[in-house]
N, C-alpha and C positions, 0 to 999 in steps of 0.2 A: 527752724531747720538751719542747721549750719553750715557755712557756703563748702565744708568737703563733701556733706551730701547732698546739697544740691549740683554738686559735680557730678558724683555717681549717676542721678537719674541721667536718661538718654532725652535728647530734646525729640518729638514725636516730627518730623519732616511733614514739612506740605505736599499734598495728594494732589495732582488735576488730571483727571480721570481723560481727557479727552490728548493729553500728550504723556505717551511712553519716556518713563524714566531714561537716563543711559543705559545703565546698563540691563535691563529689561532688551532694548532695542539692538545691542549687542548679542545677546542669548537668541534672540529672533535670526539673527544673520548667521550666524552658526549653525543654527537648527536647519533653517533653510539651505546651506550648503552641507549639511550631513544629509539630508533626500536628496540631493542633486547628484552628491557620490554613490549611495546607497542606489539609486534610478540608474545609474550609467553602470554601477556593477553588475548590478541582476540583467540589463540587459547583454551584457557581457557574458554574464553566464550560460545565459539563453542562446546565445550566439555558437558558446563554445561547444554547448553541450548536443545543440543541434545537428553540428557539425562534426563532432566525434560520434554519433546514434546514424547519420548519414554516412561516416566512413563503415563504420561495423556492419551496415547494410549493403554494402557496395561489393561487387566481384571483385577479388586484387586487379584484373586487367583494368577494371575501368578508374582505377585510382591512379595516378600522374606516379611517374616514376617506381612502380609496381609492376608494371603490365609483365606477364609473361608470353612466351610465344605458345600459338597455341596446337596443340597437336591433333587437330583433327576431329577430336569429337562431334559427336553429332546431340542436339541437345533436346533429350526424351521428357515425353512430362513427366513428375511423380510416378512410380508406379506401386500400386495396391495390387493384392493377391483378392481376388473374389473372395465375397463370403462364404462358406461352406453352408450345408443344408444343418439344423441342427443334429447332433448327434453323430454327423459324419466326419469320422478318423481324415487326415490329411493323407498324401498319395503316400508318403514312407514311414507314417504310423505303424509300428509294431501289430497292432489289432488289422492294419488291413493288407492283408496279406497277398490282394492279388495289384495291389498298387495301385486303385483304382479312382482316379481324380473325378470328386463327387463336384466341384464346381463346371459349368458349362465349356465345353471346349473352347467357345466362341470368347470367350469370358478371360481368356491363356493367351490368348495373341497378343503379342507384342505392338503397343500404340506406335504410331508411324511417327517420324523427329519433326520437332518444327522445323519450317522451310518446305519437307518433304511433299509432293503431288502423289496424290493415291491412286491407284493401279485397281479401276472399277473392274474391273475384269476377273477380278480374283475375289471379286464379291461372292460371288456363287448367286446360288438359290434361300434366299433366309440363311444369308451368313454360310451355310453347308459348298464345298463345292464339289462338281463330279470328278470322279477317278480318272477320267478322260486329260482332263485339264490341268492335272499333277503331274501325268504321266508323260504329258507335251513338256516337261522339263527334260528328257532323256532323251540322250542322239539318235538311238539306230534303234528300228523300228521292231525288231525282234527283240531288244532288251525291252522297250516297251510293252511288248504282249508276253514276254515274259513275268516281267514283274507285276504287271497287271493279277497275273490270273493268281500270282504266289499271295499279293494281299486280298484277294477275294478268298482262296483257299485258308488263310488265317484268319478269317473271321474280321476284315475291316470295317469298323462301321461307321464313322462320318469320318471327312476331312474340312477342317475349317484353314481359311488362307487367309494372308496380309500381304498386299504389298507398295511400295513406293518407288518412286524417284525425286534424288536428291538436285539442288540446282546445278550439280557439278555432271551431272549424268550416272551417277550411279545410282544403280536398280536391286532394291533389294523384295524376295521373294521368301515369303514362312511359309511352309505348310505344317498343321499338326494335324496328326495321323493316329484313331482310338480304335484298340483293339480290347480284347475281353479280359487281358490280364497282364501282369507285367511282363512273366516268364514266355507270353508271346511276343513280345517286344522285343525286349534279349535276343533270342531265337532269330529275327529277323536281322538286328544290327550285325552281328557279328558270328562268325565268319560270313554270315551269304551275302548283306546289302552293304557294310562297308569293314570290307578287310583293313589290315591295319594300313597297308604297303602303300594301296591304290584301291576306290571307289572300283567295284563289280560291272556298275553299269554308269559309264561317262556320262555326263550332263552336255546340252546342245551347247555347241561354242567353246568348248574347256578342254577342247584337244585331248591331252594327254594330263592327268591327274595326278599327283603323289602324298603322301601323307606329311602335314604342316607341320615338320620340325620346330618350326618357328615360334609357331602358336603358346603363347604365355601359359604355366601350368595354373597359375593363381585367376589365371581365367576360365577355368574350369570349374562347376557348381559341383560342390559336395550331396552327393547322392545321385547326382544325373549326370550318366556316360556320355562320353562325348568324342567323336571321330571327325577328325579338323582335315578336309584336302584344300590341297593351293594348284592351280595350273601351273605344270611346267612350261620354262620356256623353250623355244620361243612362243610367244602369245600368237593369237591370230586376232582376228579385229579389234575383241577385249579378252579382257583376263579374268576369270573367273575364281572364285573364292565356293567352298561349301565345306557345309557341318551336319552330320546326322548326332542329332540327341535323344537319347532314353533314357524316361522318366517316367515310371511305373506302368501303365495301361497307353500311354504315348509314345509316337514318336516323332522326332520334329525334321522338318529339312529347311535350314537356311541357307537360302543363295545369294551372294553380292557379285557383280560384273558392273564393269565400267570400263570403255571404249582406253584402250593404253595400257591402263594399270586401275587392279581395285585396291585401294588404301587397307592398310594391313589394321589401323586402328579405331576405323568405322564397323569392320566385319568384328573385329573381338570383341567390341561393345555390346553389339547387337546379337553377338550367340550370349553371351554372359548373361545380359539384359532376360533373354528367354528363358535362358535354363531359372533364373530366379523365379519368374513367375511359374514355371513347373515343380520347383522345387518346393 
């Protein structure tokens, strides 16, 4: 062999298996600080993603520099529409023509807000309550036995009620009211139980009644009438808020009072809130 090829071959290096070469031992320290960045990013990611999944979860008020002021609502749970019996049209179905809500009366009431203490008293009899006990919503004693005998003469047949108090003091009162068809209903809202002007027959405590200018139109549920009075003032003890709604075979009375002033955007809530579930 001649010594240019024995230049070309490579000379074979010594092995000692129990110490890492150099640069072996450098590829090790690299390695090692590329999981050490690799660990501290992913827990970074973890961090950040937690923490945007926890804002996107958050109400704006409860996020720092977000918060808006709040205007009074009152905060209802979910609400669902009972299921219907199979085969039974809904109350503004085309096919059912006398409006006739095939879910349970009791089943339409409007769940009470959280915060709110329930008004046992409006329980009734198995959720039913007596005519007696709606009709002690109305001031003078002749409009009472008056209107008493007009929904006995129209064929009323249960009344189911809800009512609460909020921790501010205001008192709110549902009654729904099922007759045999819609065109009964109608017939009673308007003109006899609530003209447009002013309510027929005042409610106790609410003085002098007039019809709520005020009342938002977009608060109003498509399909189901709706008659908005607000007490004039001056108030006496409190101030009284009511709404008669019709919605097919139903009719509904919401009342809110509260000692001063009843909040103009807890009462819109709470009629909107009901006409959907009649709707």
């Amino acid at each position: 062999m001649t010594e240019q090829e024995q230049t070309a071959v490579p000379a074979v290096p010594e092995v000692r298996p129990d110490v890492p070469s150099g640069p072996a031992r450098k590829d090790r320290r690299v390695l090692r600080a590329v999981l050490r960045w690799t660990a501290a990013v992913a827990v970074c990611a973890a961090v950040g993603a937690a923490t945007a999944f926890g804002i996107t979860r958050m109400e704006r008020t409860d996020v720092p520099g977000l918060a808006t002021e709040p205007d009074g609502r009152w905060e209802y749970p979910v609400l669902t529409r009972p299921p219907l019996p199979s085969g039974s049209p809904g109350p503004f179905a085309e096919a059912n023509t006398a409006g006739t809500h095939h879910a349970d009366l009791r089943s339409l009431l409007l769940p009470a807000p959280e915060g709110a203490r329930e008004d046992k008293a409006l329980r009734g009899s198995d959720g039913w309550l007596a005519k007696k006990d709606l009709l002690a919503e109305y001031a003078a004693k002749d409009d009472r036995e008056e209107l008493g005998q007009h929904l006995t003469d129209h064929g009323l047949r249960h009344i189911a009620a809800r009512g609460w108090t909020m921790p501010d003091g205001t008192r709110t009162r549902i009654y729904l009211l099922r007759f045999d068809t819609a065109a009964v209903v109608d017939g009673l809202l308007a003109p006899y139980l609530a003209p447009y002007s002013a309510p027929k027959f005042p409610l106790r405590g609410a003085g002098t009644s007039a019809n709520d200018k005020a009342f938002p139109d977009d608060a109003v549920v498509d399909d189901v009438e709706c008659v908005v009075y607000d007490e004039a003032r001056p108030y006496g003890g409190e101030q009284v808020r009511h709404a008669y709604l019709a919605a097919g075979d139903t009719l509904a009375l919401v009342v809110q009072s509260r000692k001063g002033a009843a909040r103009a955007v807890p009462f819109q809530q709470t009629v909107t809130l009901q006409g959907q579930l009649l709707g």
